[in-house]
DRENTOR-643607 format. One line per 2 residues: number of its first residue (from 1); their letters; for each residue x, y, z of N, C-alpha, C. Coordinates in Angstrom, 1 decimal, m for minus. Layout:
<atoms>
NUM = a = X:Y:Z:X:Y:Z:X:Y:Z  ...
</atoms>
This chain:
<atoms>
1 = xx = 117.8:92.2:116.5:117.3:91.5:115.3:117.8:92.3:114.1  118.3:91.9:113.0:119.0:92.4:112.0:118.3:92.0:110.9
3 = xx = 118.1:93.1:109.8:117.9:93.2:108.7:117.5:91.6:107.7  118.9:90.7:108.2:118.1:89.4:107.2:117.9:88.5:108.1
5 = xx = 117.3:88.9:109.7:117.0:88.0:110.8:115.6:88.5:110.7  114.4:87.9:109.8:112.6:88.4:109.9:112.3:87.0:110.7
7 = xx = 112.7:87.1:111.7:112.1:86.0:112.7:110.4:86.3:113.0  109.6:85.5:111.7:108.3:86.0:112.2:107.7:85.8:113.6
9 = xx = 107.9:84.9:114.0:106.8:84.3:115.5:106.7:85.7:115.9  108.1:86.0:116.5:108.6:87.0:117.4:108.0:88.3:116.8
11 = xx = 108.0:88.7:115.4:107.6:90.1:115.2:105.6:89.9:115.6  105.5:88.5:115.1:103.8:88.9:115.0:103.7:89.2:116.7
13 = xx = 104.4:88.5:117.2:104.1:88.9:119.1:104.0:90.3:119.4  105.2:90.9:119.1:105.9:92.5:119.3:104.7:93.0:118.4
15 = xx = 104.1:93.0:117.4:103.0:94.0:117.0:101.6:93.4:117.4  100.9:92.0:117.7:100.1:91.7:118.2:99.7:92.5:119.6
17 = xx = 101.2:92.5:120.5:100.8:93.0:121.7:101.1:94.6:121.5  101.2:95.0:120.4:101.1:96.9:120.3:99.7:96.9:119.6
19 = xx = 99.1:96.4:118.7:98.0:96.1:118.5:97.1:96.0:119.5  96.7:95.2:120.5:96.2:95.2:121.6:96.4:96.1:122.4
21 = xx = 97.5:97.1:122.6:97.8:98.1:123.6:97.2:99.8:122.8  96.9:99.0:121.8:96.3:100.3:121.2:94.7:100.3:120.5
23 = xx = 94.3:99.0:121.3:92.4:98.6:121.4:92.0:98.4:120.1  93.0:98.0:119.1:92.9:97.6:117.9:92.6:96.4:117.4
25 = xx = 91.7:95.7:116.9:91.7:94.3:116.9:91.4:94.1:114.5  92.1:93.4:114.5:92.9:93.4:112.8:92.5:92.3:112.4
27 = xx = 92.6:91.1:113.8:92.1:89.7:113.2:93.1:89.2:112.9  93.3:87.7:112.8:94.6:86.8:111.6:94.9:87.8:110.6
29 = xx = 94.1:87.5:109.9:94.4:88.2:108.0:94.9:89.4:108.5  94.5:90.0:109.2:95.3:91.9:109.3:96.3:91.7:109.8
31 = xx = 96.9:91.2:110.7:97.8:91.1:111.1:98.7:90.2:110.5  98.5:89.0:109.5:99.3:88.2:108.7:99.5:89.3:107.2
33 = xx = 99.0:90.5:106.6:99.1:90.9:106.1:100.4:92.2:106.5  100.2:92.2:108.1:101.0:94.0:108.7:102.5:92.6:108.4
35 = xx = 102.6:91.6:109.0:103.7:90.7:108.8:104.2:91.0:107.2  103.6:90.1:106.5:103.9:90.6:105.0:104.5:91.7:104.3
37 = xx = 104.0:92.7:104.9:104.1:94.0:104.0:104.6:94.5:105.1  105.5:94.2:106.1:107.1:94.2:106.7:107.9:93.2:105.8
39 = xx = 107.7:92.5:105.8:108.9:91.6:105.1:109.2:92.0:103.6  108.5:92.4:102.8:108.0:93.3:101.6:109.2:94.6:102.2
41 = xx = 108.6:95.0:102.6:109.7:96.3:103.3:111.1:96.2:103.0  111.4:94.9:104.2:112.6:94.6:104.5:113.2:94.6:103.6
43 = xx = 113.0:93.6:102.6:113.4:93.2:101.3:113.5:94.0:100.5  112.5:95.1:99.9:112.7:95.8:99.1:113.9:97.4:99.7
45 = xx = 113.6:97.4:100.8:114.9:98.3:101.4:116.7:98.0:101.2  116.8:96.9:101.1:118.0:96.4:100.9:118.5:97.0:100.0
47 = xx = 117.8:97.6:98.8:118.2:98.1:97.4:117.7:99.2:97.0  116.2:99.6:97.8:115.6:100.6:97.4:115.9:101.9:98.3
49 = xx = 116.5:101.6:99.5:116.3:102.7:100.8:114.9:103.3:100.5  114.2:102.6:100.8:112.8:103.2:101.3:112.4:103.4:102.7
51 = xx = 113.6:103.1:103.8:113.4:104.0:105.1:114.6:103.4:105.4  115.2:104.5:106.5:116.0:104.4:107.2:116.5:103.9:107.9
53 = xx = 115.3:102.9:108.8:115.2:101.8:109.4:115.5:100.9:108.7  116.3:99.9:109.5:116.7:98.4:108.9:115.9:97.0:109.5
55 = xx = 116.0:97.7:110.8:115.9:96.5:112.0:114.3:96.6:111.8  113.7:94.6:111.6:112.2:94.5:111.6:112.1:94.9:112.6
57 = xx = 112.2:94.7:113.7:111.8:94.8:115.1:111.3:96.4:114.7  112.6:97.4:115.0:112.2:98.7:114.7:111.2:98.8:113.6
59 = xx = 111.2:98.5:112.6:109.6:99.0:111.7:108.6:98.9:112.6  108.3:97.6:113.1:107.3:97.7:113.9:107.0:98.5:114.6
61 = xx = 107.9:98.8:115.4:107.2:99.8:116.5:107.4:101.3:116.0  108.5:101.3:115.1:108.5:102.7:114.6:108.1:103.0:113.9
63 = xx = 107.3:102.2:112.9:106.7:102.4:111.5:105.0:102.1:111.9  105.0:100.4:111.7:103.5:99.9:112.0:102.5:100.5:113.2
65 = xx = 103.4:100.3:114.4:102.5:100.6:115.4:102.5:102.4:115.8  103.5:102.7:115.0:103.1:104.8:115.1:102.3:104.9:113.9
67 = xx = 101.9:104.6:113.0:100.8:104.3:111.9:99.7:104.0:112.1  99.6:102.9:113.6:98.2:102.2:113.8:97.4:103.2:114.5
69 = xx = 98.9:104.1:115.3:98.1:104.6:116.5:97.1:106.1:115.8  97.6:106.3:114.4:96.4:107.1:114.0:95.7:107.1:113.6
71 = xx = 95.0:105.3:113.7:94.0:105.1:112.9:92.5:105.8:113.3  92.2:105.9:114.9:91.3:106.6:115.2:91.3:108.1:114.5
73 = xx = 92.1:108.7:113.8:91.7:109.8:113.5:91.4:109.8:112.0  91.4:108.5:111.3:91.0:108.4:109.9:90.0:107.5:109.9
75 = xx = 89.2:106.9:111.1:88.2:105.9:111.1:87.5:105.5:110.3  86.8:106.8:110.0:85.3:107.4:109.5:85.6:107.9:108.1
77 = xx = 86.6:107.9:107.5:87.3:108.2:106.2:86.4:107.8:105.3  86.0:108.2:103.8:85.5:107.2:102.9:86.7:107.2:101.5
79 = xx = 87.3:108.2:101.5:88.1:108.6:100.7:89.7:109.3:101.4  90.5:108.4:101.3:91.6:108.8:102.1:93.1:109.6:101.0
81 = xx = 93.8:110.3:100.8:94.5:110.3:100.5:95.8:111.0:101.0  97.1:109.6:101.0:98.4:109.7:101.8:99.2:110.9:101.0
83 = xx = 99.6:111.9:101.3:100.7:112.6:100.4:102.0:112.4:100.9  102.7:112.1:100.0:104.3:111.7:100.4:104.1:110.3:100.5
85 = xx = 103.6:109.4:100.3:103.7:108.0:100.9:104.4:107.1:100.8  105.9:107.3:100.4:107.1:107.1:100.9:106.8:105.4:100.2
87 = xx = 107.3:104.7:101.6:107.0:103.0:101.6:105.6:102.8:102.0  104.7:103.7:102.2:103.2:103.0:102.5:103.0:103.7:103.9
89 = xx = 103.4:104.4:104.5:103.4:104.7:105.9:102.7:105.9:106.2  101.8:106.4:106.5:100.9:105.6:106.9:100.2:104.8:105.9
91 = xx = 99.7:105.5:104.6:98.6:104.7:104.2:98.5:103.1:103.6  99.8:102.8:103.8:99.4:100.9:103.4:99.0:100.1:105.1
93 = xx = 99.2:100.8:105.6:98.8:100.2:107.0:97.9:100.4:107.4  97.1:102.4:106.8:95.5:102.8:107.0:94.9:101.5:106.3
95 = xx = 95.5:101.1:105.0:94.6:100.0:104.0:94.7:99.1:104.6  95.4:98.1:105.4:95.4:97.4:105.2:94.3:96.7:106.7
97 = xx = 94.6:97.9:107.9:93.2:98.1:108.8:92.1:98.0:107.7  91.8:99.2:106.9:90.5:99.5:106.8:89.9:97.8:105.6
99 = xx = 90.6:97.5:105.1:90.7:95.8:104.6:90.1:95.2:105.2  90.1:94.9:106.6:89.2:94.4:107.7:88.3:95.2:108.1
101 = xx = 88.6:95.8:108.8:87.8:96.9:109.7:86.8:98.2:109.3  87.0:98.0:107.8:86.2:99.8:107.3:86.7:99.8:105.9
103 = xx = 85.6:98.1:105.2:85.9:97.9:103.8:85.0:99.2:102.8  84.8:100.0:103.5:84.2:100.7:102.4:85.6:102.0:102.2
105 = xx = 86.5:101.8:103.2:87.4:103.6:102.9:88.3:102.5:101.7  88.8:104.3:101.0:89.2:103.8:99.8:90.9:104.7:100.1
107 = xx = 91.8:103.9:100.2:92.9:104.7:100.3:94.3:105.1:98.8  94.0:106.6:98.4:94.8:106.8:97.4:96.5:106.8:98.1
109 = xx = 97.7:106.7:97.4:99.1:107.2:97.9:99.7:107.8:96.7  100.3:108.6:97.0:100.7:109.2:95.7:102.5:109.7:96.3
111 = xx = 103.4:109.7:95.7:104.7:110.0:95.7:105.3:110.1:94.7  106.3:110.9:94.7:107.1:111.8:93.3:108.3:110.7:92.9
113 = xx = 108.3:110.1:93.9:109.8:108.8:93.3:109.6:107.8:92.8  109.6:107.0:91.5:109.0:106.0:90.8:109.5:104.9:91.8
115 = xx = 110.7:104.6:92.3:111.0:103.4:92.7:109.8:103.7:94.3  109.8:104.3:94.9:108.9:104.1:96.0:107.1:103.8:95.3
117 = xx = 106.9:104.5:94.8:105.3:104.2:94.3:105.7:102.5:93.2  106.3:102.1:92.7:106.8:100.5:92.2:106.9:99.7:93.3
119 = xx = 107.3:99.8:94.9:107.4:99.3:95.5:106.0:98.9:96.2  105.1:100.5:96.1:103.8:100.2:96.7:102.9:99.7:95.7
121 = xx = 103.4:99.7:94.4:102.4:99.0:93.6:102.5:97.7:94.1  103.5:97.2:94.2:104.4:95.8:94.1:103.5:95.4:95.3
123 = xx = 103.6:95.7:96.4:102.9:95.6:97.8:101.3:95.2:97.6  100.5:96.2:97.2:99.1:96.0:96.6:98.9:95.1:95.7
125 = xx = 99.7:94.4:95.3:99.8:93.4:94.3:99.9:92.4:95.0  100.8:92.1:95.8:101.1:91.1:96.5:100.4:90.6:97.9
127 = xx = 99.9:92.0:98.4:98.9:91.8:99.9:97.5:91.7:99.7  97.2:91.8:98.1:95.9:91.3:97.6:94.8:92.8:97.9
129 = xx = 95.5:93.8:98.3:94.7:95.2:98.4:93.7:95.9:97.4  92.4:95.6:97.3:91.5:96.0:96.1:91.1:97.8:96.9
131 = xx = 91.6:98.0:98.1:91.0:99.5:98.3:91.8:100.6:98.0  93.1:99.9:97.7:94.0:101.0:97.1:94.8:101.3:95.9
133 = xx = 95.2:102.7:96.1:94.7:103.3:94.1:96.8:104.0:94.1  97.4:103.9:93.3:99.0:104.4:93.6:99.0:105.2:92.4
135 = xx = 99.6:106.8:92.8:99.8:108.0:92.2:101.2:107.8:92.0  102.3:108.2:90.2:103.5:108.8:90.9:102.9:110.3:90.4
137 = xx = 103.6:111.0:91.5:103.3:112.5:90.5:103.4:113.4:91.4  103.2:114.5:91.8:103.2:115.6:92.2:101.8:116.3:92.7
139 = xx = 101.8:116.1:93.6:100.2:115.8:94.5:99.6:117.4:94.1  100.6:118.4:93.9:100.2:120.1:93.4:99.3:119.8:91.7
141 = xx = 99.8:118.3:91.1:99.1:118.3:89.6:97.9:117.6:89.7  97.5:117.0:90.9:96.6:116.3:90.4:95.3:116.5:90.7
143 = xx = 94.1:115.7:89.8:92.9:116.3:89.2:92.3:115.0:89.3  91.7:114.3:90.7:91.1:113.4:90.7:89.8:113.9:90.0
145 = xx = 89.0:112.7:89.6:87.4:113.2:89.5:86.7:113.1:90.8  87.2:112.6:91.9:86.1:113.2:93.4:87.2:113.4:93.9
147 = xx = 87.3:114.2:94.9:88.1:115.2:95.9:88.1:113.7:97.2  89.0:114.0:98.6:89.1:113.2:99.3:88.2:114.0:100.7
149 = xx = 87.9:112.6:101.7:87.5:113.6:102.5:88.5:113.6:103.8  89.6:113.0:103.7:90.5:113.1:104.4:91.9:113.1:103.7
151 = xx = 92.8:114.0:104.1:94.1:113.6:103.8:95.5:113.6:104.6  96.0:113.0:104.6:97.3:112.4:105.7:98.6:112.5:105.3
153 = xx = 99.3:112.9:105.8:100.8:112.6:105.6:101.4:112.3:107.1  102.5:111.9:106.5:103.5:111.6:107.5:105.0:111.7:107.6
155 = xx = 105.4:112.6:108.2:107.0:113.3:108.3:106.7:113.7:106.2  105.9:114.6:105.9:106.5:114.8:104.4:106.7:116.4:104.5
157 = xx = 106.2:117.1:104.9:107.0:118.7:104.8:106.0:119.6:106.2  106.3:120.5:106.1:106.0:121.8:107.2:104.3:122.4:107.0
159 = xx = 103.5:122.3:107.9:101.9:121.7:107.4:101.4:123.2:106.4  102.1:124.0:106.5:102.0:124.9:105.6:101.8:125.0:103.9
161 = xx = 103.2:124.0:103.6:103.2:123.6:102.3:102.4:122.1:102.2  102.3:121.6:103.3:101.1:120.2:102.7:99.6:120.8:102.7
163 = xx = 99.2:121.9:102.8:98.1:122.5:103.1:97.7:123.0:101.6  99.0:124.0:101.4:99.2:124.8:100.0:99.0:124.4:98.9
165 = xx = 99.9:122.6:98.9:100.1:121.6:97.9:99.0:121.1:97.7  98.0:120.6:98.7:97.2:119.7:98.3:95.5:119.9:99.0
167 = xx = 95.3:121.5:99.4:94.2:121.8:99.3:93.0:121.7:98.2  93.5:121.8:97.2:92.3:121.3:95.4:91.7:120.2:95.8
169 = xx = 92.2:119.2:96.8:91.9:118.3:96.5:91.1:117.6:97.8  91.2:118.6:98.5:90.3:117.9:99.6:88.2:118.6:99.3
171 = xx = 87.9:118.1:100.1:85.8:118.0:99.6:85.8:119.0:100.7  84.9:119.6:100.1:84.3:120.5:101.5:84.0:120.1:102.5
173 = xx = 84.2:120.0:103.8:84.0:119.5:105.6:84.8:118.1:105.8  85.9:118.4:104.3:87.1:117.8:104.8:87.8:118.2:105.9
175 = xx = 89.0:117.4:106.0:89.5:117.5:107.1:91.1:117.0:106.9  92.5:117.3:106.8:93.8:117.3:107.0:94.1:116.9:108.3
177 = xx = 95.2:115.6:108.6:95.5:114.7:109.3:97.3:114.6:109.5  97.8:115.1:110.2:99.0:115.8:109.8:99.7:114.7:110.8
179 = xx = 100.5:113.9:110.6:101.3:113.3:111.3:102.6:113.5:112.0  102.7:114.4:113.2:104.2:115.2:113.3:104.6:114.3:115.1
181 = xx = 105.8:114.9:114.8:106.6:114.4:116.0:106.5:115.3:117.2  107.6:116.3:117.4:107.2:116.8:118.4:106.3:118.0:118.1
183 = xx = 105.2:118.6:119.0:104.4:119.3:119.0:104.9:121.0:118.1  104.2:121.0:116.6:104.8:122.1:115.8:104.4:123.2:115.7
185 = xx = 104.5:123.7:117.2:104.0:125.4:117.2:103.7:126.1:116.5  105.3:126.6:115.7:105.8:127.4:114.6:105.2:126.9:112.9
187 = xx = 104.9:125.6:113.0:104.1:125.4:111.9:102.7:125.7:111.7  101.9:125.4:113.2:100.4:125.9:113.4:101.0:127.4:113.1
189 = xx = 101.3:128.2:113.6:101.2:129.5:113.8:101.4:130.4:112.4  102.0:129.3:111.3:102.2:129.7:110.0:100.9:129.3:108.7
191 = xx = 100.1:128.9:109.4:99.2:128.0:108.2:98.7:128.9:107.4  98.3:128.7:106.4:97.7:129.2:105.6:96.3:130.3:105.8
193 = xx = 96.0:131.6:105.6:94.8:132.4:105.7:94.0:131.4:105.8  93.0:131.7:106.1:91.4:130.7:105.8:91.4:129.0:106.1
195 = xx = 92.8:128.7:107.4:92.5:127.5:107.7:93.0:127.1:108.8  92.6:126.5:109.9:92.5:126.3:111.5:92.6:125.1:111.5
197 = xx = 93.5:125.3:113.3:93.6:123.5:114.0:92.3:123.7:115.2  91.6:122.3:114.3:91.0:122.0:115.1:90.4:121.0:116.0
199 = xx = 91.8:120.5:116.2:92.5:119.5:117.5:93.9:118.9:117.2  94.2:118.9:118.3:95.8:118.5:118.4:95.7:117.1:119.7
201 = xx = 95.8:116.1:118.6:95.9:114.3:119.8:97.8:114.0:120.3  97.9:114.0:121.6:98.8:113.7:121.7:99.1:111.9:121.5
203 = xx = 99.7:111.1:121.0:100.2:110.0:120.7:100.9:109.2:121.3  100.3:108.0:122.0:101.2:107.0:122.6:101.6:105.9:121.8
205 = xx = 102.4:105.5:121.6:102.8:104.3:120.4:103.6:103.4:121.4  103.0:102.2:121.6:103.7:101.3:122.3:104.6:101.0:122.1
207 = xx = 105.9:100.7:123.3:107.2:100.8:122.9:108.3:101.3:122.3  107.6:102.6:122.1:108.2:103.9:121.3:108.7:105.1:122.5
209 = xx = 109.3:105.7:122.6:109.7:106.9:124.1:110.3:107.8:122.9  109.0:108.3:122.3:109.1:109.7:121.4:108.2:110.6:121.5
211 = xx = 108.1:111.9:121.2:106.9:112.3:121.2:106.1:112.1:119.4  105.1:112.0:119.8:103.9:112.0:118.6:102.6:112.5:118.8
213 = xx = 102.5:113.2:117.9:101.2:114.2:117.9:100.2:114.1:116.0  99.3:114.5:116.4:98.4:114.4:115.3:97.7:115.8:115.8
215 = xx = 97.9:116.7:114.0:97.4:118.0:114.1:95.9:117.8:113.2  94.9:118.4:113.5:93.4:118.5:112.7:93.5:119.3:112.3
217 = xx = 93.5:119.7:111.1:93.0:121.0:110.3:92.0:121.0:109.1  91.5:122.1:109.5:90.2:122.3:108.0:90.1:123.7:107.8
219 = xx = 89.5:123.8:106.9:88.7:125.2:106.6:88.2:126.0:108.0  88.4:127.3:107.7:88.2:128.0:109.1:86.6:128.2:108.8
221 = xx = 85.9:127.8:107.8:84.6:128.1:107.8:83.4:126.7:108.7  84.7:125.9:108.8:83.6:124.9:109.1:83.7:125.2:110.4
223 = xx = 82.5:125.0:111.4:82.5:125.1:113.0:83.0:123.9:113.5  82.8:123.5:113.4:83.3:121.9:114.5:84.2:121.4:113.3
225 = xx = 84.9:120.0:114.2:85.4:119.2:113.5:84.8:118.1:113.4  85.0:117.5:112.8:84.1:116.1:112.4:84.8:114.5:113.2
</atoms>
């Protein structure tokens, strides 16, 4: 399937049944919205390169349904915020779950490239998203008035410097949501004084034959993770 081939039937099947293989249920509207804000994608990629990927087919399973599959570890979120958030990945897809599913989380995105945060405006505009808030800027400058109690990236740098960059901004018995590929030893083993993994989820994403992992980190003062 090619770039100006968005044969919807066929994509809502291929994420419907990764959706279901991943005990997720989104409803019509969540899932006529995950459609949309692919085709939004597609479209604005032609000009924008906002990912790499061309082929709908591939967003879905490389984008949507490796995005869905971390939603259990931002469930319970009330305040989320994506660093790096590229084309929305994860967090227009956390939004557009929590839309349905967990109308109270509020998801910020924030990225340094105007044309990608214009695209995610454009998106929230267009998929009708009232829970989400678009940063451009430099996640080291910013000075929300409440702190987040979770924050997420995905493929944006080495968890050391996402730690470094955007510790101000997490709440106390926060929690960092690290979205990596293969298992990052040498990154855990570099983190920052005064802050621990505490849990590492290995990741199945249907129809994907990659490795995916999700790292937990907080403050070494908190005892458990949440």
């Amino acid at each position: 399937m090619s770039a100006g081939n968005f044969n919807r039937p066929a994509l809502a099947a291929l994420l419907e049944r990764g959706i279901g293989a991943l005990g997720l249920d989104l409803g019509q509207a969540g899932l006529d919205r995950l459609l949309d804000y692919t085709a939004l994608l597609v479209k604005w990629n032609r000009v924008y390169n906002l990912t790499a990927v061309r082929d709908p087919e591939r967003m879905i399973t490389q984008h949507l349904l490796d995005s869905l599959a971390a939603v259990p570890a931002v469930a319970n979120a009330r305040r989320l915020l994506d660093v790096g958030a590229g084309g929305g990945l994860p967090g227009m897809v956390f939004a557009i779950w929590a839309a349905q599913c967990a109308p109270e989380m509020r998801v910020t995105m924030v990225d340094t490239v105007h044309k990608k945060t214009a695209f995610l405006t454009q998106a929230k505009a267009e998929l009708g998203l009232e829970n989400v808030t678009i940063v451009t800027g430099r996640v080291e400058q910013m000075d929300p008035a409440v702190k987040f109690d979770v924050i997420t990236s995905r493929a944006f740098a080495e968890l050391r410097d996402f730690i470094t960059w955007s510790a101000h901004l997490l709440e106390a018995g926060g929690r960092f949501v690290a979205m990596k590929g293969v298992m990052p030893a040498d990154e855990i083993s570099a983190l920052p004084p005064g802050w621990i993994v505490t849990g590492v989820e290995q990741l199945s994403v249907p129809g994907l034959d990659a490795e995916r992992h999700l790292v937990i980190i907080q403050r070494a003062s908190q005892e458990s993770p949440r």
